[in-house]
Each structure stands twice: as structure tokens, then as C-alpha cells.
N, C-alpha and C positions, 0 to 999 in steps of 0.2 A: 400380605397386605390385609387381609381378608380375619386372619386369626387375631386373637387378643396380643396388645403392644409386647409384652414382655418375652412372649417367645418369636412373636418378629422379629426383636431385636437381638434375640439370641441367635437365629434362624440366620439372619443378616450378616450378623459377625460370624458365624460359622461359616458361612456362602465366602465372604470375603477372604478372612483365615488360609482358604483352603483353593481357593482359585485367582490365578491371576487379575480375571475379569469377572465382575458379579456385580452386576448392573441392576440395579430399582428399578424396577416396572412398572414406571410412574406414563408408562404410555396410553395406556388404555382402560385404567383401573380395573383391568383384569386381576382376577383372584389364584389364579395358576403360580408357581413359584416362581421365580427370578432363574435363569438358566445361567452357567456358567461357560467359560471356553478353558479347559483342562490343559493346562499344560502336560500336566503329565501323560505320556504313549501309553494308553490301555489294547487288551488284547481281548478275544472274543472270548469268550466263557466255558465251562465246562461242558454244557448242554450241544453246543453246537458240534461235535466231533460226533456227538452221537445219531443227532441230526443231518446234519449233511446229504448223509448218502441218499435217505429215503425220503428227507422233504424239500431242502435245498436247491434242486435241481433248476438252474435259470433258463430264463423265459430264451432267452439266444438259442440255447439249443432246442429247446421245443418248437422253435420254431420251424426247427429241419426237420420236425417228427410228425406236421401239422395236416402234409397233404390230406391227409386220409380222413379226419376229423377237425373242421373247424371249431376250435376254442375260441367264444367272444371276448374273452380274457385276454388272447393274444392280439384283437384286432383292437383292445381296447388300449391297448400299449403302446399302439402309435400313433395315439393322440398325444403322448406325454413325452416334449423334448426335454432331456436336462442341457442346463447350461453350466457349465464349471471351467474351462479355459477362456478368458477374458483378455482383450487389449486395455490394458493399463496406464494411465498418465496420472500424476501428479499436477496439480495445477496453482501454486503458491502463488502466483500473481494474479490468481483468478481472470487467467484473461479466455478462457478454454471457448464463452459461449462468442465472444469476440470473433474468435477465430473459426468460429464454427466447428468445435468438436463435435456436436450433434447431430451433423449433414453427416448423407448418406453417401458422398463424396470426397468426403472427404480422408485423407492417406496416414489410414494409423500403422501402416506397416511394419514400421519405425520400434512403436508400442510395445512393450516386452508384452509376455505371456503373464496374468497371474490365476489365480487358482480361486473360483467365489465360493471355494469351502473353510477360510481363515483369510485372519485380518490382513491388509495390507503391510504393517508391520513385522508379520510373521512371514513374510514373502519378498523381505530386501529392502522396506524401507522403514527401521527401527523406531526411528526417530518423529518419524512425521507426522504431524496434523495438520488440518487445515479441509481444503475442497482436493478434489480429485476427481476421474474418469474414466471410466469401465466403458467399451464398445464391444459388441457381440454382434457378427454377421451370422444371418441362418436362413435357408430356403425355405418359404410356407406351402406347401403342397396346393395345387389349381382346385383339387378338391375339395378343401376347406371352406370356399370359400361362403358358404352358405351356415358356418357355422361361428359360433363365440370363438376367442381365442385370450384368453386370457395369458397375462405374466403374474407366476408364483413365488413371493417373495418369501421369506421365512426368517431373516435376520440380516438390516443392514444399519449399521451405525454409525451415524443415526438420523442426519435429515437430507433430502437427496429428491432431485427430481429426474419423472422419467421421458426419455423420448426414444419415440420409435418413428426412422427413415425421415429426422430433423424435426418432426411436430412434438410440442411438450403437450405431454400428455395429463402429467396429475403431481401434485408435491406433497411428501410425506413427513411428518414429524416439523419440530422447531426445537428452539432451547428448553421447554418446558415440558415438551411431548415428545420425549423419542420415542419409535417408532421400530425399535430394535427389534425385538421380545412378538411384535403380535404380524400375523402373516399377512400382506397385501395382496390386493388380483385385481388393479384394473385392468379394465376391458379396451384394449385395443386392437378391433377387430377392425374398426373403421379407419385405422391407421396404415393398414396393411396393402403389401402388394402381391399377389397369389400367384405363384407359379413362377418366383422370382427371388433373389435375395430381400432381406431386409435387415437393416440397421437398427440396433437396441442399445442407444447410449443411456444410463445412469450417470448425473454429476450426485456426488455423495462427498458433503460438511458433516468432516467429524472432528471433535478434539478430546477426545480419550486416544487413550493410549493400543485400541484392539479395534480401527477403523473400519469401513468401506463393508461390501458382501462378503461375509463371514460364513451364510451359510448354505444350502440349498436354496436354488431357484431355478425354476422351470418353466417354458411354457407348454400351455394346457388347453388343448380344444376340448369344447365343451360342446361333445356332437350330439346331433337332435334323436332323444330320447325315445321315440317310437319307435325303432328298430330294435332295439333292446329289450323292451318287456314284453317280447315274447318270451321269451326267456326267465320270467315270473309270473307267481301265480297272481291269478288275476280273481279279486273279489266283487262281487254282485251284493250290495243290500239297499235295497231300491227304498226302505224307510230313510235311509241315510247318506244322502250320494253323498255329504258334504266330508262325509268320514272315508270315503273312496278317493276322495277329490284326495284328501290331505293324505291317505295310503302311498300314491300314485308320485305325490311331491315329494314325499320322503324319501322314496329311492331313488328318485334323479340326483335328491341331492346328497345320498349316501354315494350313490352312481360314481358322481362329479371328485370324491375323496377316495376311492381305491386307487390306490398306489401301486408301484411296480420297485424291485428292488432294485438298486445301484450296484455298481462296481465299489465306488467309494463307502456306502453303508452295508453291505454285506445281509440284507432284506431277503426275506422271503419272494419268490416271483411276483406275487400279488398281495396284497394284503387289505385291510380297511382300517382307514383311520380317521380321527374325529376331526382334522381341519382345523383345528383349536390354535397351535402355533408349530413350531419348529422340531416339537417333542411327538413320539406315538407313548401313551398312558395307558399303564398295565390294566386299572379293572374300568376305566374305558374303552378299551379293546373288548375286553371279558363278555361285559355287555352286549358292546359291538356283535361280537359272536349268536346273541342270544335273537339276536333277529336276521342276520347275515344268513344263520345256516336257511331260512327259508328261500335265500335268494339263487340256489341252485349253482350252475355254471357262473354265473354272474357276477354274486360275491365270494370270493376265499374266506369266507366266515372262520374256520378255523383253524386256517393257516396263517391266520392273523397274530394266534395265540402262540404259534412256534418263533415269530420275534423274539420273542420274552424266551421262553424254552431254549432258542438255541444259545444265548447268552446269558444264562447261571454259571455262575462262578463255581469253584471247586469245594467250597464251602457251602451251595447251595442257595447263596443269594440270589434273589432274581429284584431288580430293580426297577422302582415306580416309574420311571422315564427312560429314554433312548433317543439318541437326539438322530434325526430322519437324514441328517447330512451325513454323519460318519459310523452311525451303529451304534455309538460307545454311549455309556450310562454317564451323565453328565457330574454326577462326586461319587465317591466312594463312600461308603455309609461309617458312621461315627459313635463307636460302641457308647450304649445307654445314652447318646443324645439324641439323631437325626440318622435314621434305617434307610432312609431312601425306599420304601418300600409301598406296597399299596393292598388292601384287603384281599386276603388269599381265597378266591373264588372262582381258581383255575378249575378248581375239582368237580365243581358245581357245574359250569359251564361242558366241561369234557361229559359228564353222567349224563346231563340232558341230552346234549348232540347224540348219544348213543341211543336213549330211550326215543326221542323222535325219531333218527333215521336204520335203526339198527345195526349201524356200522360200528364195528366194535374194533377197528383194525389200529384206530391209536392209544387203546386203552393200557397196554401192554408197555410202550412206548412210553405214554406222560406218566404211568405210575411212580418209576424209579424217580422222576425229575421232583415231581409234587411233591414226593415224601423227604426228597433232599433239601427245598423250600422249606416244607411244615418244621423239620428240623433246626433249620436256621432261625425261624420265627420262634420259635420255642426256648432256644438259647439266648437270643438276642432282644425279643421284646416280651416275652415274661417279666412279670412285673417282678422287682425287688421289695418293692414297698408292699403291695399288696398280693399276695401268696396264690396263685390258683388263678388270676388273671392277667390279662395283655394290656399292654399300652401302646399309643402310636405319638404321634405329631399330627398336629390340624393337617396340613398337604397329603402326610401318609393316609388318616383316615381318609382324604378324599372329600370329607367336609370342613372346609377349612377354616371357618368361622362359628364354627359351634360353640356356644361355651362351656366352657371345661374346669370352670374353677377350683383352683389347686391340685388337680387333677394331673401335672406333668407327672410320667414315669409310672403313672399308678392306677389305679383299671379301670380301664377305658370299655365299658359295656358291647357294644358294636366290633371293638377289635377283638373282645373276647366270644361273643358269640359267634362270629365270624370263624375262628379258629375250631371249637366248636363242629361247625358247620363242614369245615375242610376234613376233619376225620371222621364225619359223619360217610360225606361222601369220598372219600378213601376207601374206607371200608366197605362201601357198595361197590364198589372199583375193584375193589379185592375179590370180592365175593364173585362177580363174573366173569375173573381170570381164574377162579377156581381155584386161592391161595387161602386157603383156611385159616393158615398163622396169621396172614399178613390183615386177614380178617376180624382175627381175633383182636389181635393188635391195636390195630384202631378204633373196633368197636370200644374197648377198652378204655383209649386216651378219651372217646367221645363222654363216655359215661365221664369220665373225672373232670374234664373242663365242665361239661356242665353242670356238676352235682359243686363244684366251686363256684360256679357263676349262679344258682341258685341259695346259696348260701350266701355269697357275698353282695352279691347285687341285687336279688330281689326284693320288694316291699311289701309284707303281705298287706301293711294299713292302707297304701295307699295303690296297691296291686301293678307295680310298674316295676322295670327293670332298670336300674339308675347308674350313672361311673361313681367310683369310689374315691375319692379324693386321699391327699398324703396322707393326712390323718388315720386313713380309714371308714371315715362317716362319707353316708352315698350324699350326691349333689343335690339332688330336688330335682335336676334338671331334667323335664321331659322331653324327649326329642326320639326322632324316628329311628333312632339306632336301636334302639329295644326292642323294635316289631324281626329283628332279626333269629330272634327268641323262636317266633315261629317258621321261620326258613328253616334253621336250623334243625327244629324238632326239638329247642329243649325247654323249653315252655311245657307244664302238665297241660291237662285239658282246661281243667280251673283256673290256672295262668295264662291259656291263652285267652278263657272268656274276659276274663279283667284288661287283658288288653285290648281284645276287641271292642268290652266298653269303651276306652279313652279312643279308640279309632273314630269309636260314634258320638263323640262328645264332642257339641262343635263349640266350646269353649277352650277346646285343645287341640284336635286335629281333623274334623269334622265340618270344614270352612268350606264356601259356594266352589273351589277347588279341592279337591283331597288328594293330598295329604301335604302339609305344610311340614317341616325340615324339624321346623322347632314347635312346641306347644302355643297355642296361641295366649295360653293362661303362663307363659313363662315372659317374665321382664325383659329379656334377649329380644324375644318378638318385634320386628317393626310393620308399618304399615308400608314401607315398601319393600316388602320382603327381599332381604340383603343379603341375596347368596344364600346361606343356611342358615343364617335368623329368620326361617318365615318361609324360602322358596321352596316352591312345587319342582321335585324331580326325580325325572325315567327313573333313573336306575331305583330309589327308595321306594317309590311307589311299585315299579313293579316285581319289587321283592314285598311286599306289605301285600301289597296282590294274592302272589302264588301261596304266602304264609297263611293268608286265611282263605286259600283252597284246601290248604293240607290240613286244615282244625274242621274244614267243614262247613266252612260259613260263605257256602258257594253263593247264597243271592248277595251279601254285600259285598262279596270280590266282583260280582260282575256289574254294580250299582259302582262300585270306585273305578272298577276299569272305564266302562261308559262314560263318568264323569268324568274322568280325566282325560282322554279322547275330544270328548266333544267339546272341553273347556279350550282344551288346542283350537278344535277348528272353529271357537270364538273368537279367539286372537287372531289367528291366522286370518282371516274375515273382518278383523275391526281395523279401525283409523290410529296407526301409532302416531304417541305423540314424540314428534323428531328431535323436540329438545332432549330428550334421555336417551337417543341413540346417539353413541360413540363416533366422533365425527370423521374419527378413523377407517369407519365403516359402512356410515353410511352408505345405502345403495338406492332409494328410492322407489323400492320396490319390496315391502313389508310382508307379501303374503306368502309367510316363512313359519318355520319353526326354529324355538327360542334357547336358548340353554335351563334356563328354568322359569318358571311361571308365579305368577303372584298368586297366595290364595286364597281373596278377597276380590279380584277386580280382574274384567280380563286384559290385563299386561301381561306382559315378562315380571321378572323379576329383577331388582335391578343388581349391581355389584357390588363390594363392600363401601364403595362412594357414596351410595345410596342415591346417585342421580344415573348413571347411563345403565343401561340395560343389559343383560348378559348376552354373552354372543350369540348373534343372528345367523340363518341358514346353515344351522346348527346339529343339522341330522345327527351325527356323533352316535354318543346312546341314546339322545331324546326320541330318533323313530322307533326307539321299544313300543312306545303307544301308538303311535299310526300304523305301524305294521303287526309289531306283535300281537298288542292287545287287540288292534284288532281281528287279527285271524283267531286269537285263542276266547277272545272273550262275545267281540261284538256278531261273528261268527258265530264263535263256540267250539272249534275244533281243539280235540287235545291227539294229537297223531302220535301215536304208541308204534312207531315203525320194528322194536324190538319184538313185537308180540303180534306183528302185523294184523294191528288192530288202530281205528280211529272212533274215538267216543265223542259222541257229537250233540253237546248241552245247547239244544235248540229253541232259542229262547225269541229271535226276532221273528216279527209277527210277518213281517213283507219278503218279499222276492228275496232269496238270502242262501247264500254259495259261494262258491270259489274253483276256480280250474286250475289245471297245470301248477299242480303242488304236491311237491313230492310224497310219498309214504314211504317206502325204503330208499336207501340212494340211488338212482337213476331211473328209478320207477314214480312215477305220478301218477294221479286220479283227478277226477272231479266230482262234485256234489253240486246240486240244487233243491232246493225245497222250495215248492209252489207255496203260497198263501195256503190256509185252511178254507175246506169248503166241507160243509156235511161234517165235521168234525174230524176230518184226516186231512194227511198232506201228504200230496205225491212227491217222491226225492226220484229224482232222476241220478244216475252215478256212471262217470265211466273211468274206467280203472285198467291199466297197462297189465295188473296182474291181480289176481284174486285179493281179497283183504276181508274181516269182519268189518262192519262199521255199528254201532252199539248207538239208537239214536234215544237221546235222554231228553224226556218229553213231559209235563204234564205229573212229575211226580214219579213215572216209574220210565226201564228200560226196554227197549226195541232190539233184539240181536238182528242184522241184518248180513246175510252170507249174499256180497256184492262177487260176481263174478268177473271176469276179464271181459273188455270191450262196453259196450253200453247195456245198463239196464234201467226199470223203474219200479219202484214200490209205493205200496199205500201204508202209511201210518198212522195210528191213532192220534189222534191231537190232546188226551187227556186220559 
């Protein structure tokens, strides 16, 4: 929806082509692609046999293993009931509410069984459209009842009211707005009877031919969050509660999205996912990961990423989506047009997780997978047209509105340094399994993708890193996929100051938010920033972050990180205007985090409509900055658990720390540092096990030899 018309409608007709059902997601002017229902029986991939044994393991049986060790992961699983066996009616006379099908007395016995993981259709009634009636009996536990309880919808098609124990509760979709494609949760908590059955009718008006709940739906108590962070680390910066405040929000509502595996989808026990629709998304997950791992027991941060792992095909594909009902990758990828694929950043993600917590025990394990990926990307989205670089699709990139003129098939800067980037960290992967070939190897590929992507993509007149269009001549077009130059490391030092310049040019990316998608001096640009013409987002910024930590240009990474934090808890704190919120979604209650940000004004950003706003309470990857950045930046901790070391770029002038955060895995410490007084600052520290902590202060370094249990030191302040 979101990308330029001609490969929509390539994209469209291909969706169509290829799947029975392939429905416009004219619901929500969501820029996410259009999901399909495969006829075709797919089977798990080649990852997962290798997987099984030692990640797979379900939560059922851990459960037998639990006495000894409480897992909050396990008690957090029986908040989440699935519903999938259904009483079923057709109701062609529509006479169902007549009769009261919606009472909770009413005698569906009668009612065949059907299944709300596929159409009605697909389940005995070929033929049928019109209205119909789904009933679901379920006991709500006495103890709930002090809690939310939401119903999780994920795909019904397509317009359908809901009641629970005879009350209508809320109506979704019309002729104009189905409602298929984007996922619902009203709250009926105040519906409910605790410690008793209760009745859950759906009537669902459909006239396609793939009707009724199709796909996952759950209910989901939404239990009161203080019992829980204990179980995370807990930050102090007394210059900045408001950035605490939105810390605090963000993991309720990451909290609220950890998932548990099915029987029907074949999921890892727990996992994290963005909440987005009915799909879990490969380098949203990625992301996901990149603040997860701070959440201890709490979140599976990267048991998230063995979703994806365990279902690579035998060829090495690993695919952009997975749909949450049955596991399976919703098409199959279509040589040189539509990969199904999303920026390969698993390696990246696996490197970090080892150099923060020094666990190195899945390094061994994703190596063989990664390199089977990098290989398929290699084959399959190497460009033809242009020699030495990668191509993607708007959805594959992940930015799906960027513009790319003439650019299908031909090199895509961002995919190519991305790739890049993948045998960068391969090879450092390699290097501490102590595989010297496999070292070499990569280091290898890394030099030749980038010594192509510097040759074909870079500009020295105008010092940017550009796509190459069919021709071969680059686009003009500035946008934040170049800052991957320096994630990557293939940026010289002089290339990366020229892009640093354009970072700090606020005629390009330099706006009262940082950093906007697209240049601000590019024609694409709007003033309500439309998804990736303009929006401010997690994942790009806090790659453009870490990229000029690694060139050096540590005060403007910590001047964008801070910005881009604090612009959040602008929004988050101001008065949205409700007309650009999706009516779909509406909830009344704004003080949220956005899917991307305006970066000009404190909004959101809005979708490729250019009027509703992008998705709300939107934790996803967006809490990169409420959590990430701010432990790494607003903090300052960089925790090196490989080298059981934390370097600690102590920059906030006020009360400013953090507790119960890990340094190796299962080991945790704290930190505080008082104000300055007399020109030092006392750090308080206590730590489960010995560690350096190296406090960078004032210009120069502190080594500080922190022992186990509590201690305190004095520091120079300058």
C-alpha cells in the first residue's frame, strides 16, 4: 500500500496468482503486506530438526520440572487461553440474534465443532456466505478478577459483532473497512463472571469466499504489572523521571506481547512479538531481541529468533513472516521477483547477545543456519543488473515506501550494506568458535561486498551512499539506509565523517526529531511523515546510533539517542489529535508509544493515507529507545559480559543508576552515582560476582576492580 503503485500492483497480482485468498488491506491503512491463506500443506523447514532437541522443549512439560525453580514465564502462560474449537451455525435467515444466539443459555449442543484456525468454507460449508455464529464456553478463574481480560483477535472476515454471556460488546469492520488483516482486543473485563463459565458469541458477515475466524484468537489477562519488574532492571535518573516513566511503559507493554507456543503453530515456549497483526516479522523480532535480552527471565529475547531458525528450508530460506496460527510462511518466495525475505541481521543480533552477556552456547548452533541464509541471499537477491550488489522489494526492505526509482532488481544500498554487515559478523562468529577457514571466508566476502558497494554506490561529490537504479546511474535519493555504511564498518573514516555531516544537517536528517527515514531536502519528504517519506524509526535510528559509536562520534550518538527518547516522552505526554487515530483502534487512552514518529512535530507519524497514525501501544521494536537507549545511552552503560567488564560513559549530571541488570547470564549488579560534590562522584556498586567497571568521565578513563557484594568508590569528575 505504502510502496510506489507499479510494484503494488505487481506485488497484488503476484499475492493473487499465488494464493487462493489475498485480500487488500484497505482496513486500517496499515503499510504491512496483505497476508494470504495457502492452500497449499507446507511443512516445517530444515532448521527445526536441528533445533528441537535443545530449544523446542514446551512449556507442558516444564511445567513437571518447575517445583524446584519458579519460572515467571511459566506463570505468565496462564494468562493466555487459546480458543480454536468453536460451536458453529450458519445463519442465512439471519434470524440468530432473534433467537438469541448470543444468550448464555442458550442450547448450542446441537452446533457442529469447527476449528477458528481456517475459513468456514474450508470446514464443510464450501458454498456459503452471508452471516453466521461461532459460540465458545470457558471458565475465568476467581482470581482474575481484579485484572483486564481482554479477547485477541488476529483474522476475522470480515465484519462481525462481539458478545460475551449475551451483552454486545463492540462491532468491527463494514463494507468499506474489513477488518480481516489487523488484530482486535476489546476489553471485556466488565462482561465477565469469575469463577464461572462464560459465553463468547461472534455473529461474523462475510461474503468472500474464505469467511468467519480464520485465524488465531485468544483470551488474554492483562495482569497487574508490579509483581513482574522485579524481575528487571530497574533505572534511577532523577534529572529525568519522565524518561523512567516511559522505561517502565514500555515493558508492560512488550510484557502484554510475549507469546507462548501452540500445538497448531509449532512456536518456541515463549517468545516476543510486535502485536502488529496475525504475522511474527523476521527483523522485528531481530530488534525485538536487542532490548529483550535486558529483560532477564522475563522476556525469551532470543528464543524469539529460533522461530525463524527453526523453519529455514533446505535451501536456506528463512522467511520475512510466519503466520502465529499455524507456523507456516504465508507464500513461497518467487525467483528474481518477491523473496519473502527481510534484512539479514540475525548475525548482528547473535554477536551482541554474546558480547553483553558472554554466553556463547548458541554461537556454534546459528552459525551453520546464518551461513545457509547468507547463501540463499547471495543466490537469489544478487542483483543481475547491477554486479556486486543486493536487491529487495519495498516490504522485504522493511521500508516500504521508500523511493526507489527504477531501482526494481538493481542495488538497493541498505540491502547491500546489510549483507555486508551479515559477513562482517559471521566472521566474528567464526573467529570465537576458533574456525580460522570459516574466518577467513567471511572476512573475505566482507571485503568484496564492500569494496563493490563503495565503487558502485558511493558519491564522493556529494559524500552519500545512494541505490543504483536499472541503468546503473545512483538515485539522488537520500535516505537512512546509507547510515548502514557505518553499522556495517564499510564506510572509510572520511566516509563516515561526510555522513555524519548529512546526519547533522537539519536540511536533511537533522530535524527537532532525529532522524527522519528520508532526507528532508528529498521531494518524497512529506510533512506528515508517511511511514518512510519522513518517519522517525527504533530500529534506523538505533542503528545510525551504534554506527556513530563505532566511527567515534560518541557526543552526537548520545545527543540523537537523548533526542529521540525524550521526543517519545513528548508524545507520549501530549494531547493526540483523535481524528488521525484509526478508528479501528482507537482506545482513549494515548499515553503510548507510536510505531514511528513525526520529525517535525511531536506526533506519530502517520501511514501511507497520510491521515491515521501508525500503530499505537506499539512496543514492537519502538522500545529500543525507552529501554535500550536508555540504559546504553541516557545511563551510559555498555556491559561487555564477554570480558566481564562494563564501561560506563557517565554523562548525566543527577542521581543516575540502575539495579538488577544482568552482567553475565544469571549474574546481576548495580551501579549508582551520586551528583558531584568537591569534584568527584561517589558510585555505589553491588554485584553477585566480581566484574571491572571502567567509569568514562570528564575526558579520560576510571578502571574500577568492583568486588562481590556491596561496595563504594570516589571518582574524579574531570
Amino acid at each position: 500500500m505504502s510502496i510506489h503503485s507499479a510494484l503494488r500492483l505487481t506485488l497484488m497480482g503476484l499475492f493473487l496468482a499465488l494464493s487462493p485468498l489475498c485480500l487488500a488491506d484497505t482496513g486500517s491503512g496499515s503499510d504491512r503486506p496483505v497476508s494470504c491463506l495457502p492452500e497449499k500443506k507446507q511443512t516445517l523447514g530444515f532448521g527445526i530438526g536441528e533445533l528441537q532437541a535443545t530449544v523446542n522443549k514446551k512449556l507442558l512439560s516444564k511445567e513437571k520440572e518447575s517445583s524446584k525453580e519458579k519460572d515467571p514465564l511459566l506463570e505468565a502462560r496462564k494468562n493466555v487461553i487459546n480458543l480454536v474449537d468453536w460451536r458453529f451455525q450458519p445463519d442465512p435467515k439471519k434470524e440468530g440474534e432473534k433467537k438469541g444466539w448470543m444468550k448464555p443459555k442458550f442450547d448450542d449442543s446441537k452446533w457442529p465443532l469447527i476449528k477458528a484456525t481456517s475459513s468456514w468454507q474450508e470446514q464443510g460449508h464450501p458454498d456459503y456466505k452471508g452471516e453466521a455464529w461461532y459460540r465458545y464456553s470457558q471458565d475465568i478463574p476467581k482470581d482474575w478478577k481484579d485484572s483486564k481480560l481482554l479477547i485477541q483477535t488476529t483474522g476475522i472476515y470480515n465484519e462481525y459483532d462481539i458478545y460475551v454471556n449475551g451483552t454486545f460488546v463492540k462491532h468491527y469492520g463494514d463494507k468499506d473497512q474489513p477488518v480481516a488483516w489487523d488484530p482486535t482486543e476489546p476489553d471485556i473485563t466488565k462482561y465477565l463472571k469469575y469463577g464461572q463459565k462464560n459465553e463468547i458469541a461472534i455473529k461474523v458477515k462475510s461474503d468472500g469466499d474464505k469467511g468467519g475466524i480464520y485465524r488465531r484468537i485468544q483470551l488474554r489477562r492483562v495482569p497487574p504489572f508490579e509483581p513482574y519488574k522485579k524481575y528487571l532492571p530497574s533505572p534511577t535518573i532523577e534529572g529525568h523521571p519522565e524518561l523512567v516513566e516511559l522505561y517502565w511503559q514500555s515493558w508492560r507493554m512488550a510484557f502484554k506481547n510475549v507469546s507462548f507456543g501452540t500445538k497448531e503453530n509449532h512456536f518456541v515456549d515463549a517468545y516476543m512479538e510486535e502485536g502488529y497483526n496475525e504475522q511474527i516479522y523476521q527483523w522485528d523480532s531481530i530488534f525485538m531481541s536487542m532490548y529483550g535480552r535486558y529483560g532477564g527471565k522475563l522476556f525469551p529475547a532470543m528464543a524469539t529468533l529460533d522461530n525463524f531458525y527453526d523453519r529455514q528450508t533446505p535451501d536456506g530460506h528463512i522467511a520475512r513472516v510466519y503466520s502465529k496460527t499455524d507456523g507456516k510462511s504465508l507464500i513461497e518466495p518467487v525467483k528474481d521477483n518477491f523473496t519473502m525475505t527481510n534484512p539479514p541481521l540475525f548475525a548482528w543480533s547473535e554477536w551482541d547477545y554474546f558480547r553483553q552477556t558472554g554466553d556463547d552456547s548458541r554461537l556454534a548452533r546459528v552459525l551453520p543456519i546464518l551461513e545457509r541464509y547468507d547463501n540463499w541471499l547471495k543466490e537469489n537477491q544478487s542483483s543481475k543488473i547491477v554486479k556486486g550488489m543486493y536487491w529487495q522489494t519495498g516490504y522485504d526492505s522493511g521500508m516500504d515506501n521508500m523511493p526507489r526509482p527504477n531501482a526494481d532488481s538493481a542495488g538497493w544500498v541498505d540491502a547491500s550494506l546489510e549483507q555486508a554487515l551479515a559477513a562482517k559478523y559471521l566472521a566474528m562468529i567464526s573467529g570465537q568458535l576458533k574456525d580460522k577457514e570459516k574466518e577467513k571466508h567471511w572476512q573475505t566476502e566482507f571485503a568484496e561486498r564492500s569494496a563493490a558497494i563503495n565503487k558502485l554506490a558511493w558519491n564522493e561529490k556529494d559524500g552519500f551512499y545512494y541505490d543504483v537504479d536499472a541503468d546503473g546511474k545512483q538515485t539522488g535519493v537520500k535516505h537512512i539506509g546509507a547510515m548502514w555504511a557505518m553499522q556495517a564498518g564499510v564506510a572509510s573514516p572520511e566516509q563516515a565523517k561526510r555522513l555524519e555531516e548529512h546526519l547533522h544537517d537539519p536540511n536533511e536528517f537533522y530535524r527537532p526529531h532525529l532522524f527522519p527515514a528520508l532526507a528532508a531536502s528529498d521531494p518524497g519528504y512529506t510533512k506528515e511523515a508517511t511511514y518512510w517519506r519522513g518517519g522517525v524509526w527504533a530500529p534506523t535510528n538505533y542503528m545510525a546510533i551504534h554506527g556513530l559509536k563505532d566511527y567515534g562520534y560518541n557526543d552526537f550518538a548520545y545527543e540523537a539517542a537523548m533526542n529521540h527518547i525524550e521526543n517519545m516522552a513528548k508524545v507520549y505526554s501530549s494531547k493526540i489529535d483523535e481524528n488521525h487515530v484509526d478508528p479501528n483502534e482507537a482506545s482513549k487512552d494515548y499515553k503510548t508509544i507510536w510505531e514511528c514518529y513525526n520529525p517535525d512535530q511531536p506526533t506519530p507519524c502517520t501511514r501511507a493515507d497520510t491521515v491515521h497514525y501508525g500503530r499505537q501501544d506499539f512496543a514492537g521494536w519502538t522500545a529500543l529507545g525507552p529501554i535500550a537507549l536508555t540504559i546504553q545511552d541516557a545511563i551510559g552503560l555498555d556491559i561487555v559480559g564477554s570480558e566481564n567488564r562494563v564501561d560506563w560513559n557517565l554523562r548525566e549530571p543527577s542521581r543516575v543508576g540502575i539495579s538488577n541488570i544482568e552482567l553475565q547470564k544469571g549474574h546481576t549488579f548495580s551501579v549508582m552515582a551520586e551528583p558531584a560534590k568537591d569534584g568527584k562522584r561517589v558510585i555505589e556498586t553491588d554485584a553477585q560476582t566480581p566484574f571491572t567497571l571502567v567509569v568514562k568521565m570528564g575526558g579520560h578513563d576510571q578502571s574500577l576492580k568492583v568486588p562481590a557484594g556491596k561496595a563504594h568508590f570516589s571518582v574524579d569528575e574531570k
